[in-house]
DRENVOLUM-423455 format. One record per residue: x, y negated, z negated of N, C-alpha, C, O in turn; residue in one letter. Coordinates in steps of 0.2 Angstrom, whole numbers, padded with zeros to 4 digits, always signed. Each point is the difference from the previous one (the first is absolute). Layout:
XYZXYZXYZXYZA/...
REM end
This chain:
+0008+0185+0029-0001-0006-0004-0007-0002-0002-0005+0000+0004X/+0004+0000-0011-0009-0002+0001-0001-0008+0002+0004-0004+0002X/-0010+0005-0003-0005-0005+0004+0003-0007-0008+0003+0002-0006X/-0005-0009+0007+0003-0006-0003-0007+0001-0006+0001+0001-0006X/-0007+0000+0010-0005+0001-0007+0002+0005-0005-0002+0000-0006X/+0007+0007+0007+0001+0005-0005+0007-0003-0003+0001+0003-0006X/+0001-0006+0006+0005-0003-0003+0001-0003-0006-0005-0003-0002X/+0011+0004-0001-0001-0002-0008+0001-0006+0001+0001-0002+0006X/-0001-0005-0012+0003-0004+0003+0009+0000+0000+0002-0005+0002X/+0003+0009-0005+0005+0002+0001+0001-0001+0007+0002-0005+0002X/-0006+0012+0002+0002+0003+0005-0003-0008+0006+0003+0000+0005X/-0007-0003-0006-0002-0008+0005+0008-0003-0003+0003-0002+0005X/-0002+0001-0011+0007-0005-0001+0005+0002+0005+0001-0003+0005X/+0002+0009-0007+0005+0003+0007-0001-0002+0008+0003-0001+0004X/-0010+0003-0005+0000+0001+0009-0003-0011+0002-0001-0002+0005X/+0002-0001-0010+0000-0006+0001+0005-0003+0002+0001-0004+0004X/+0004+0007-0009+0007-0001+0001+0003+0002+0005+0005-0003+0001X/-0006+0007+0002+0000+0004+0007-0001-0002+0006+0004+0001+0005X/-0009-0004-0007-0002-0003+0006+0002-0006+0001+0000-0004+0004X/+0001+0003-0010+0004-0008-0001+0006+0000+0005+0001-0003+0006X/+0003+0008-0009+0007+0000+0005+0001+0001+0005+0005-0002+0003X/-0009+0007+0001-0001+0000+0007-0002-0006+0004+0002-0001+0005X/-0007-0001-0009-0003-0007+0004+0005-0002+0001+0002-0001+0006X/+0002-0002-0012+0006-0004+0001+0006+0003+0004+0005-0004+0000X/-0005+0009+0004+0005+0003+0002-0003-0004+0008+0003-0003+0004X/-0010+0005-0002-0003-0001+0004+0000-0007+0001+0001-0001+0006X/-0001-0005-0009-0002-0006+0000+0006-0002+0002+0000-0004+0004X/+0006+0006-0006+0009+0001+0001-0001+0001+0006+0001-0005+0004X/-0002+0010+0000+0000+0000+0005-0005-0002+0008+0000+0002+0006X/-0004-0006-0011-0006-0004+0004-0004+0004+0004-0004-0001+0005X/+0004+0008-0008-0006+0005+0004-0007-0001-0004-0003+0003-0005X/+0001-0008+0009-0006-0005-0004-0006+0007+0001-0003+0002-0006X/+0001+0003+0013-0005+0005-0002+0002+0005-0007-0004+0003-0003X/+0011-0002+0001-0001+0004-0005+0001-0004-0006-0001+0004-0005X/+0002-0009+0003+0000-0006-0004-0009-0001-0002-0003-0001-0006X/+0000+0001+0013-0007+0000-0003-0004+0006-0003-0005+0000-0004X/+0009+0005+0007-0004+0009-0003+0001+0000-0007-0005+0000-0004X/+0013-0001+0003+0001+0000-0008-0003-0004-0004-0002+0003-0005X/+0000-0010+0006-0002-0005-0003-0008+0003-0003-0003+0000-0005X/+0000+0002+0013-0005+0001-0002-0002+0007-0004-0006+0001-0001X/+0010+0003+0000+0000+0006-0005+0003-0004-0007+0001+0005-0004X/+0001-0009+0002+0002-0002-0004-0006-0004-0003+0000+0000-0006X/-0004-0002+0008-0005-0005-0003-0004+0005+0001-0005-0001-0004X/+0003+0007+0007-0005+0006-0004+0002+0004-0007-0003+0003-0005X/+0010-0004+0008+0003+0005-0008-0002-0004-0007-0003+0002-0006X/+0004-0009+0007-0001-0006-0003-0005-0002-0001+0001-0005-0004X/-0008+0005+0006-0006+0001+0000-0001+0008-0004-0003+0000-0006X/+0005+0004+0007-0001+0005-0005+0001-0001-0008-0004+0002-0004X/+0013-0005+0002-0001+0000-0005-0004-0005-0004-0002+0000-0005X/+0003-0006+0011-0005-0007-0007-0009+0003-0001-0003-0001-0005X/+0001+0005+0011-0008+0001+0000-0004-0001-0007-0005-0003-0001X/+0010+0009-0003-0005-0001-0007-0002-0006-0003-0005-0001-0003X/+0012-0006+0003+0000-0004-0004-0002-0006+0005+0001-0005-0003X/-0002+0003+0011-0001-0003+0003-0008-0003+0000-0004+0004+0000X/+0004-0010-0001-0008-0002+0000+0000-0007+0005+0002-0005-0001X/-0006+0007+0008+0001-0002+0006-0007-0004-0001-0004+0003-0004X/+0002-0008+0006-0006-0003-0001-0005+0001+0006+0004-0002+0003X/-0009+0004+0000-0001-0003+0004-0004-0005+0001-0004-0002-0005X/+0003-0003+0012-0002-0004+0002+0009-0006+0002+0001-0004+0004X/+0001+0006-0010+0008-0003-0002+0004-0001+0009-0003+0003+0005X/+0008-0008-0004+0003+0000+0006+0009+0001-0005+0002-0002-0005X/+0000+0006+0009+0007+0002-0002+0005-0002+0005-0002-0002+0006X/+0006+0002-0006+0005-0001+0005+0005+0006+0000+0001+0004-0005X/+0001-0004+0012+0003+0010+0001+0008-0001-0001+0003-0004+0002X/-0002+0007-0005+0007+0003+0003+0004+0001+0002+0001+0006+0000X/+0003-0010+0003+0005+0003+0008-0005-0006+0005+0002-0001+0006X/-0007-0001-0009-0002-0004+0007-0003-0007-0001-0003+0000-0005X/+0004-0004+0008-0005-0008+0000-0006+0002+0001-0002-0003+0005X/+0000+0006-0008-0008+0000+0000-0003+0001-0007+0002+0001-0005X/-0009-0001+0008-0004+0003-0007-0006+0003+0000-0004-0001+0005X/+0002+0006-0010-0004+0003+0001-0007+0000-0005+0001+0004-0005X/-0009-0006+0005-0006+0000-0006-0001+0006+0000-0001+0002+0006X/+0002+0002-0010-0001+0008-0003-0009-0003+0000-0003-0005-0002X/-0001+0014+0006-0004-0001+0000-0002+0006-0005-0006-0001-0003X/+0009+0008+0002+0000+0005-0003+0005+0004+0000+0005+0000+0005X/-0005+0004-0009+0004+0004-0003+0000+0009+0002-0005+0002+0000X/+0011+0001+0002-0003+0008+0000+0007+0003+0001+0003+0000+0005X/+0000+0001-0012+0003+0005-0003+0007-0007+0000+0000-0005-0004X/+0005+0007+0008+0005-0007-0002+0000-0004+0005+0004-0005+0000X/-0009+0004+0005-0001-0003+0006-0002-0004-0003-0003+0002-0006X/+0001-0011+0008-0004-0003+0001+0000-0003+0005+0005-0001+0003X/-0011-0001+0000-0004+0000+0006+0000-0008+0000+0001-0004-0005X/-0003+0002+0010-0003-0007+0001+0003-0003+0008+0002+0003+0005X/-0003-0011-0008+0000-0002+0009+0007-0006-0002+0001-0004-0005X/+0001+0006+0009+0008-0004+0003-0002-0008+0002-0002-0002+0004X/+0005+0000-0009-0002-0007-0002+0002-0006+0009-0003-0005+0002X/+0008+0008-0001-0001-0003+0008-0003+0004+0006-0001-0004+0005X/+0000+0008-0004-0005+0001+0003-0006+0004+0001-0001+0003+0005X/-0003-0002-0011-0005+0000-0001-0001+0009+0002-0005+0003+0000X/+0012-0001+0001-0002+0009+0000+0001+0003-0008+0004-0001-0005X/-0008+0007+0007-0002+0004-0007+0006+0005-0001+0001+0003+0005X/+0003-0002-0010+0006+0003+0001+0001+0002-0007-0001-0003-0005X/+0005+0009+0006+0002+0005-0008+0007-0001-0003+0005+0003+0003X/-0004-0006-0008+0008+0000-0002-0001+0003-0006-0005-0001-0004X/+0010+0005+0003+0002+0002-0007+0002-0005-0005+0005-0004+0001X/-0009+0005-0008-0002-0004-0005+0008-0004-0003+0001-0005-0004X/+0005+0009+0006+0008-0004-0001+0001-0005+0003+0005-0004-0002X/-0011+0003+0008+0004-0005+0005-0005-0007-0001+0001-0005+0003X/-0004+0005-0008-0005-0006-0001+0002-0002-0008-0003+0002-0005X/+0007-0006+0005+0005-0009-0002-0005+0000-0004-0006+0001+0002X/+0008-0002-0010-0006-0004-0005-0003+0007-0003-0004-0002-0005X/+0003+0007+0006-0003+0005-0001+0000+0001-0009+0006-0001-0001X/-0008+0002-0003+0002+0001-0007+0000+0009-0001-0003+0005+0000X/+0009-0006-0002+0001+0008-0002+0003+0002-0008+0003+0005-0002X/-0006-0012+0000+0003+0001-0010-0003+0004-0003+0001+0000-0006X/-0006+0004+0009-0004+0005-0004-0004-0003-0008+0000+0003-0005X/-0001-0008+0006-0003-0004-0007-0008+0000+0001-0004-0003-0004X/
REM end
C-alpha cells in the first residue's frame, strides 16, 4: 500500500471511507484503543487530501476534534501543525484535519 503523501485524491477518498467503517465497527464495539488508531489514520489521510487548499493561520487558536480542547498553531511543517494545547500549555503536533475552522475553499 503506498504511503497517504503518494496518493491520488481518489485513492485518500477510499481509504477515508475505509477507515470510516472500521472505526465504526470498532466504536460498535467500544474497543476505544483501535477506535483511536483508525481515527487517527483517518485524520492523516485527511490531512493529506485538504493540504493543497488548506490555509491554517498561525498565531490563530483552533479548537480539536474529537476533544474539549484547543490548540494556537505556532507553525506549520508538511500537514502537521504545531503549537501549544490551549489547556495546558504543552507544545503538541496534530494533523492539519483535526483543527475546527480551518479554510479549505481554495479561493
Amino acid at each position: 500500500m503506498p504511503y497517504y503523501s503518494e496518493m491520488t485524491p481518489a485513492q485518500l477518498a477510499a481509504e477515508l471511507e475505509q477507515l470510516r467503517c472500521q472505526g465504526q465497527r470498532a466504536y460498535d464495539a467500544r474497543n476505544w484503543t483501535e477506535y483511536h488508531t483508525l481515527m487517527t489514520k483517518w485524520y492523516l489521510a485527511k490531512s493529506y487530501l485538504i493540504q493543497p487548499h488548506a490555509r491554517v493561520e498561525i498565531g490563530k487558536t483552533y479548537r480539536l476534534a474529537e476533544e474539549d480542547d484547543a490548540i494556537r498553531v505556532t507553525h506549520l511543517k508538511g500537514i502537521m501543525a504545531w503549537g501549544v494545547r490551549e489547556s495546558t500549555g504543552d507544545e503538541l503536533a496534530v494533523p492539519i484535519a483535526m483543527l475546527i475552522g480551518v479554510d479549505t475553499s481554495g479561493d
